[in-house]
C-alpha positions as CSV (number, residue, x, y, z in Angstrom):
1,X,126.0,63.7,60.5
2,X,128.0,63.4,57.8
3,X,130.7,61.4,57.1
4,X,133.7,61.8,54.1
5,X,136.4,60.1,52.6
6,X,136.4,56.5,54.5
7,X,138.9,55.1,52.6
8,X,138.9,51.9,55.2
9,X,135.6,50.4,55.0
10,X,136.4,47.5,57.2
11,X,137.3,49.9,60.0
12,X,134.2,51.7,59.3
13,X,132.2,48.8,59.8
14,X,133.8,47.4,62.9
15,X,133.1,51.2,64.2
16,X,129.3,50.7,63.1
17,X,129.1,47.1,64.9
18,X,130.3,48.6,68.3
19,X,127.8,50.8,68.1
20,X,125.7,49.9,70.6
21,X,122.6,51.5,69.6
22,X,120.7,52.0,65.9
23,X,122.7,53.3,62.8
24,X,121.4,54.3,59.7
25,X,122.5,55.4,56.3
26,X,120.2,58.1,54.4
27,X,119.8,57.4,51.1
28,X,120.1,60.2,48.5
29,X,116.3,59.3,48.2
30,X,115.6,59.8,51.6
31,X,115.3,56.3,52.7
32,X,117.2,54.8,56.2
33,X,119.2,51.9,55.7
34,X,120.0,50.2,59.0
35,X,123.9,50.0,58.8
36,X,124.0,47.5,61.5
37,X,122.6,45.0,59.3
38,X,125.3,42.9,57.4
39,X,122.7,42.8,54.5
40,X,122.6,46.3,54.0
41,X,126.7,46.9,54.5
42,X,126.8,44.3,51.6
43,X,124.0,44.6,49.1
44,X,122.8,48.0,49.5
45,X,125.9,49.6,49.3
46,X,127.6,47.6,47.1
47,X,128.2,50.6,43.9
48,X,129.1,53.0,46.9
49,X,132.1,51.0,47.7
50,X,132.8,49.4,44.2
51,X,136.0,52.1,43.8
52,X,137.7,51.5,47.6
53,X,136.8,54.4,49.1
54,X,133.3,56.3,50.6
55,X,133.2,60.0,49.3
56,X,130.7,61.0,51.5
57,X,127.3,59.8,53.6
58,X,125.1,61.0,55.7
59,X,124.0,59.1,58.9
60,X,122.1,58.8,61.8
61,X,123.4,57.5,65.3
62,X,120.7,57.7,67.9
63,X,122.9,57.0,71.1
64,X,125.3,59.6,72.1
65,X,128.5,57.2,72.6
66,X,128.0,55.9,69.2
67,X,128.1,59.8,67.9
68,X,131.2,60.1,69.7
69,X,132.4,56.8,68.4
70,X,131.9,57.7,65.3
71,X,133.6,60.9,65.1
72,X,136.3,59.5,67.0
73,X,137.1,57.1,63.8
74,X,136.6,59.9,61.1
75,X,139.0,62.1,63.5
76,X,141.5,59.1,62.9
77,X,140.8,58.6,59.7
């Protein structure tokens, strides 16, 4: 799915953490980035979030209450 204009990162997270399953992030490269992982919400996207905000990303939620979840926050958003 994709995902635009998160312009509160920490909620995002916290959204990501309850997810109870795996989340990734694809990479405009193709790679997965497991979003779950503090290192990867840190380090790997550091330059996404180095203006505030997250214009868009495209990820991958493999249990269906975490797809809900997740829509449920960019609904809110």
């Amino acid at each position: 799915m994709k995902v635009q204009n998160i312009t509160n990162i920490d909620k995002f997270f916290q959204v990501v953490d309850a997810c109870k399953g795996k989340v990734e992030l694809v990479t405009g490269e193709g790679d997965r980035l497991n979003l779950k992982s503090k290192l990867s919400q840190y380090v790997s996207l550091a330059n996404i979030f180095s203006n505030g905000e997250i214009p868009e990303l495209e990820i991958i939620a493999y249990e269906k209450e975490d797809v809900e979840r997740l829509i449920n926050f960019m609904m809110s958003e």
